[in-house]
C-alpha positions in Angstrom: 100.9 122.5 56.8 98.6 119.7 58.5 101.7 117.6 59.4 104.3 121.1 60.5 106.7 119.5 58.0 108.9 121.4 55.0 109.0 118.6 52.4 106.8 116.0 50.7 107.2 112.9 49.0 104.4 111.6 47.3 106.1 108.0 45.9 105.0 105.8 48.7 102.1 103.7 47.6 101.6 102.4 51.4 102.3 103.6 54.8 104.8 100.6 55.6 106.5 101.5 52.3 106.6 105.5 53.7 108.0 104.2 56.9 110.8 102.6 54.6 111.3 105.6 52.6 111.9 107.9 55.6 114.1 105.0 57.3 116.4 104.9 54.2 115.9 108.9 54.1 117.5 108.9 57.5 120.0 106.8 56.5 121.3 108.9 54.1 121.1 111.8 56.3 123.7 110.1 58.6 125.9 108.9 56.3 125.9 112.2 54.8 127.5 113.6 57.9 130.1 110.6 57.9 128.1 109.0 60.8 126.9 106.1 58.3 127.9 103.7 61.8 124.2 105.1 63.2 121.8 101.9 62.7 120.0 101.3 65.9 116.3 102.1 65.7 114.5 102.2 69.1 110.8 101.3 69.0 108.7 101.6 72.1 106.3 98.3 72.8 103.1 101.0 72.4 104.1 101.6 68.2 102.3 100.4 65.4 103.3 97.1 64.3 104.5 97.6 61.2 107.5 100.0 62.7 110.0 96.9 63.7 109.3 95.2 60.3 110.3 98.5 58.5 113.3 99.2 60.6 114.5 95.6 59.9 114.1 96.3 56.3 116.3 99.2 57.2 119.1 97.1 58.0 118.5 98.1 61.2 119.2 97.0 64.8 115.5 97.2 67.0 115.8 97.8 70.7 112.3 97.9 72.1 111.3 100.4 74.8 109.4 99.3 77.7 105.8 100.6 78.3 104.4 101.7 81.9 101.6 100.8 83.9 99.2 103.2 81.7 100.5 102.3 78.5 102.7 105.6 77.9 106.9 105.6 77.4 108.8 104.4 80.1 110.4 107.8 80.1 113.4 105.9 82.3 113.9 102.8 80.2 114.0 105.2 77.3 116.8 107.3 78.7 118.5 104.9 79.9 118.7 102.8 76.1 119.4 106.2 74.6 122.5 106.7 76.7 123.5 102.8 76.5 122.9 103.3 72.3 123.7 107.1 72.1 127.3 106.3 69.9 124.9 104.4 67.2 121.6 105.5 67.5 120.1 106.5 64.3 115.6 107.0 65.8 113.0 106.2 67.3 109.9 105.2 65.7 107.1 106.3 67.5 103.2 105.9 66.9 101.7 109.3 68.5 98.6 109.3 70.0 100.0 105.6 70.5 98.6 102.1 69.5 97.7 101.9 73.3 95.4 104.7 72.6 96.8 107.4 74.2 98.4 110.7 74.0 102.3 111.0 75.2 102.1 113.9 77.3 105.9 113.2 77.5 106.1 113.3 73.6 108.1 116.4 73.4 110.1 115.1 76.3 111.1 112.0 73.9 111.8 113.8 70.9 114.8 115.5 72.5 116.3 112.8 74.5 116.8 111.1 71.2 118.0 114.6 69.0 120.3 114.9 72.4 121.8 111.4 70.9 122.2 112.1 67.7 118.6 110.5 66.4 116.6 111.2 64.2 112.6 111.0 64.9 110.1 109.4 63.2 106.8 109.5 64.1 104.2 107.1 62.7 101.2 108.8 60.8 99.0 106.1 61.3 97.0 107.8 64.1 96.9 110.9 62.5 93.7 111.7 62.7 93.6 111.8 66.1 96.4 115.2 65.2 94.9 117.1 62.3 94.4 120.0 62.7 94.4 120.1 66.7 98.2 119.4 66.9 101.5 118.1 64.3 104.1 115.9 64.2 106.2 118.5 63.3 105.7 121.0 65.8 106.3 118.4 68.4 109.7 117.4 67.4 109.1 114.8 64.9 112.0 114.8 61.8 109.5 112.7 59.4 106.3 110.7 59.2 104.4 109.1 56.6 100.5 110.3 56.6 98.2 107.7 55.9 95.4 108.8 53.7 93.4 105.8 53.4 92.6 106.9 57.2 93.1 110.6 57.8 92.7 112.0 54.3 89.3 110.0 52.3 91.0 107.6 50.0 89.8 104.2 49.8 90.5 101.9 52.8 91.7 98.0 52.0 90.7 95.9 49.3 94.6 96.1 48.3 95.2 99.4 46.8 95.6 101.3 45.9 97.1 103.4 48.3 99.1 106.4 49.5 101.6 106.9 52.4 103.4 110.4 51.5 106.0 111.0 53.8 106.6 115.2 55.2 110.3 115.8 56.1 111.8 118.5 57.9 114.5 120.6 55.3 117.4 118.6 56.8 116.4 114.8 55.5 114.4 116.8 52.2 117.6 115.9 50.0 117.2 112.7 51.1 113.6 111.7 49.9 113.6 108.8 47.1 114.5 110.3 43.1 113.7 107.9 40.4 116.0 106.9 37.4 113.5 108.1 34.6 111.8 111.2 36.2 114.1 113.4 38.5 112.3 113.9 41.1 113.4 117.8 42.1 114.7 118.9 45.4 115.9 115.3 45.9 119.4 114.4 45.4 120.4 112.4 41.7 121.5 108.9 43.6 118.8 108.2 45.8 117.0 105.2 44.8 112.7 104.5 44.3 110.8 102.6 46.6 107.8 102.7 43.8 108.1 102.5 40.2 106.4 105.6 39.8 107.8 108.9 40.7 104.8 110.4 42.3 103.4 107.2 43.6 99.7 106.6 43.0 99.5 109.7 41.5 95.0 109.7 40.3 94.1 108.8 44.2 95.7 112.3 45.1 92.8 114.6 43.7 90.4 112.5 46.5 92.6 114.0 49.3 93.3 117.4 47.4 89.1 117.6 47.1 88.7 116.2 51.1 91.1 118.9 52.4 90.0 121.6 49.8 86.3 121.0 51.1 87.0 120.6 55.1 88.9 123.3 55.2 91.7 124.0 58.3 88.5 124.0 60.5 86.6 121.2 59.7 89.7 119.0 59.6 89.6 120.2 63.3 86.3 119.2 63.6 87.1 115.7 62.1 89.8 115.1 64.7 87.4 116.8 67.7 84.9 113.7 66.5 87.1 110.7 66.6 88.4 111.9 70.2 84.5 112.5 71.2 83.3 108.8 69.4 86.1 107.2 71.1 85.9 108.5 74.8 82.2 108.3 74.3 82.4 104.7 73.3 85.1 104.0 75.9 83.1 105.5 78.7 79.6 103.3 77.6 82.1 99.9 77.4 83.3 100.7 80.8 80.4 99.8 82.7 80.5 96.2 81.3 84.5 95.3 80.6 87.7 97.1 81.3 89.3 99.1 79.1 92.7 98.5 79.1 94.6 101.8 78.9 93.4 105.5 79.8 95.3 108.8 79.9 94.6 112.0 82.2 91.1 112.7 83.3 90.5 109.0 82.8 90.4 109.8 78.5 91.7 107.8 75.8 92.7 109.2 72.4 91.2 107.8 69.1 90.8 104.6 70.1 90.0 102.6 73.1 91.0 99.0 74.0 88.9 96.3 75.6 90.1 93.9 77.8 88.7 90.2 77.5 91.5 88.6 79.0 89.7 88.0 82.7 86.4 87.4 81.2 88.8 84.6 79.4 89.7 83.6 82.8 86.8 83.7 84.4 84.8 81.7 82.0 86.6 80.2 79.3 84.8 82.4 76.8 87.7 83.8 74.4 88.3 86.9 72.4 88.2 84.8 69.4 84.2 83.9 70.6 83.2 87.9 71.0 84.7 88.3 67.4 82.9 86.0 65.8 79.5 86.6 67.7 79.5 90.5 67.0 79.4 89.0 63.2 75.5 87.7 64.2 74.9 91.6 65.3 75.6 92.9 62.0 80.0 93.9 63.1 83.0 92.7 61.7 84.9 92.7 64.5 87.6 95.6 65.9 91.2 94.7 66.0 91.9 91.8 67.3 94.7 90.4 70.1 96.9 93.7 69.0 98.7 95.8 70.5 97.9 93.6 73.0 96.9 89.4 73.1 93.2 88.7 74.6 91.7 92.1 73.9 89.9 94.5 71.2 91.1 97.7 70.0 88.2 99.4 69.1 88.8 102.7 66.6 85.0 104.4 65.7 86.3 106.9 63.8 85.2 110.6 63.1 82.9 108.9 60.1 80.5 106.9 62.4 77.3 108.2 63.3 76.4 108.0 66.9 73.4 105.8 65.6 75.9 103.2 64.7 78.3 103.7 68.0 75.4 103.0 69.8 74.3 100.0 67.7 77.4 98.7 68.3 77.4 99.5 72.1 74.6 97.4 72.0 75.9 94.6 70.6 79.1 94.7 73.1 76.7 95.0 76.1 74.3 91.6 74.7 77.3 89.7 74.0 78.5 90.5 77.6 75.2 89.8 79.2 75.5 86.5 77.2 78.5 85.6 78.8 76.8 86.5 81.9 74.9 83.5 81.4 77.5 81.3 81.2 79.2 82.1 83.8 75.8 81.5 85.6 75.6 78.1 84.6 72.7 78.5 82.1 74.9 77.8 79.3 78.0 75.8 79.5 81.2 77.0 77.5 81.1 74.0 75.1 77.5 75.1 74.1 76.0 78.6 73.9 75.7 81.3 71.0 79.1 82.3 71.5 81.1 79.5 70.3 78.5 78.2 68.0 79.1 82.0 66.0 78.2 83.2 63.8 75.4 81.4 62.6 74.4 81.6 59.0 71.5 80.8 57.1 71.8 77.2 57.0 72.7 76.8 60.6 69.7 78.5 61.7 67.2 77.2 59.0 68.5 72.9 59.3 66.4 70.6 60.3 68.5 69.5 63.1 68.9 72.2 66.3 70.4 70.8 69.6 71.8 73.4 71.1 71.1 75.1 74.4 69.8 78.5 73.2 66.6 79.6 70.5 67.4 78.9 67.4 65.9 82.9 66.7 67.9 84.1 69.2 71.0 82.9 67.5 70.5 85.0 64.6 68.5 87.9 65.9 69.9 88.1 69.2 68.7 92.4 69.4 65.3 93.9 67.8 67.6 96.0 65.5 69.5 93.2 63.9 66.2 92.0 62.2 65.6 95.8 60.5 68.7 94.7 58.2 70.0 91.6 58.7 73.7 90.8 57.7 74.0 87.3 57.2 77.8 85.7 57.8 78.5 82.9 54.8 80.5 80.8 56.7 80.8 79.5 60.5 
């Protein structure tokens, strides 16, 4: 299978509430095997956000695992929390290729420092297509994962649902999966509780998937993940001649995703993270991520699904808005007035009969010859 697991639940309706249903699946496991005392959850600083919030919900106890240098495991801070924890430990959830935007070539390593314990592993699916069909959670070590198939597998992405986050088990926690009072759900066992109130979830968005993965077959799911690797180190390479990127594996690569620092630009100039959002909304871009995983950058994730076309249009805009901040460092502008912290300007702004600001009132709204071939126009400043 595309996620090397032996068991499926379809009744999540999210990934956050799959990361709760393989949580509570684990803790059945444990107190299955009269170790019910197993409640601390580690979670490396590189894992997706929602992992801590989940394990809480858990009734869990977080201890947080130090990052190095490069944004990987500290593989010596982990072993040394799994021995100090090793009597109670009950996982580790871990985002793989990481929120940091890169692979763990250590990930095998992990998963059996914390089997070694007595852990379970879960391993976040959020990044997973960065993994199908090239690699799977379950051939690396991981115990369970949700998949999320607003990203990897075609369904609809945002708006509020609805959504899917199956989880895959390995045989051992399959007993464990939820049931539900009305419809036995089979091959789980008769107590376990719901975490939806339908047994099989969101049930009409599965034929989407079914058809995506019917249609791209085993290859061009490959394919898929070969893309998003090649948009992102392609985008990441282009960035890096104008701001840093913040974390890179071997052979100077990221994974799916690539991180831009803003922080000494920031520093340098006053010029925030919160002024390069807003600004790529006058080049036709809602922005990337935002301040996570880390505060006073941009994640940026392309995707397999964009062209280059629209990489590069957005490489464009990245390399005006830094050129604009070129100017202000000059001088030109100052940081209380320049297109930056005036953005984004909407139809009024650019169209009122009153314009003292430092920069062409044209400019501010078509700042690149391709912006003008189908102008988006923000609604509010």
């Amino acid at each position: 299978s595309t996620g090397g697991y032996d068991a499926v639940s379809l009744q999540p309706n999210s990934g956050a509430q799959g990361e709760y249903a393989g949580l509570i699946a684990i803790r059945k496991y444990h107190e299955s095997r009269g170790e019910g005392h197993r409640n601390v959850c580690l979670i490396p600083s590189s894992a997706h956000g929602t992992n801590p919030a989940s394990a809480q919900m858990a009734s869990m106890k977080i201890v947080v695992v130090d990052c190095d240098k490069n944004g990987n495991v500290d593989m010596a801070d982990l072993k040394a929390k799994a021995e100090e924890v090793s009597e109670n430990l009950s996982c580790i959830m871990i985002t793989y290729p990481s929120t940091h935007g890169v692979y763990e070539e250590t990930i095998r390593e992990i998963c059996d420092i914390v089997h070694q314990h007595g852990g379970q592993v879960y391993m976040d699916g959020a990044n997973m297509n960065a993994q199908a069909g090239v690699t799977s959670p379950g051939s690396i070590g991981s115990d369970v994962s949700h998949l999320n198939l607003h990203k990897t597998f075609c369904i609809p992405h945002g708006g509020g649902g609805p959504g899917v986050g199956p989880i895959g088990v390995k045989s051992h926690l399959a007993p464990f999966m939820p049931n539900h009072s009305v419809i036995n759900v089979a091959g789980t066992n008769i107590g376990n509780g719901a975490v939806s109130a339908a047994p099989y979830g969101s049930a009409a968005i599965l034929p989407i998937s079914w058809a995506y993965i019917a249609m791209m077959g085993s290859e061009g799911l490959k394919q898929a993940t070969e893309m998003a690797i090649v948009n992102a180190n392609y985008l990441s390479e282009k960035l890096s001649e104008h701001y840093p990127i913040l974390y890179r594996g071997r052979n100077n690569r990221v994974a799916h995703e690539c991180i831009v620092d803003l922080r000494p630009i920031k520093e340098q100039t006053g010029v925030t993270e919160m002024d390069v959002a807003k600004r790529l909304q006058d080049y036709g871009f809602h922005s990337p991520t935002m301040s996570f995983p880390v505060a006073g950058t941009l994640m940026i994730e392309p995707t397999e699904s964009e062209s280059k076309v629209e990489i590069d249009r957005f490489i464009e805009a990245m390399v005006s808005i830094k050129s604009e901040i070129d100017r202000i460092a000059s001088g030109e502008w100052s940081i209380e007035n320049n297109p930056l912290v005036f953005a984004p300007h909407t139809q009024a702004d650019v169209l009122g009969n009153e314009w003292d600001r430092a920069y062409d009132r044209f400019y501010a709204a078509f700042p690149v010859p391709s912006v003008a071939k189908d102008k988006f126009w923000p609604t509010v400043t």
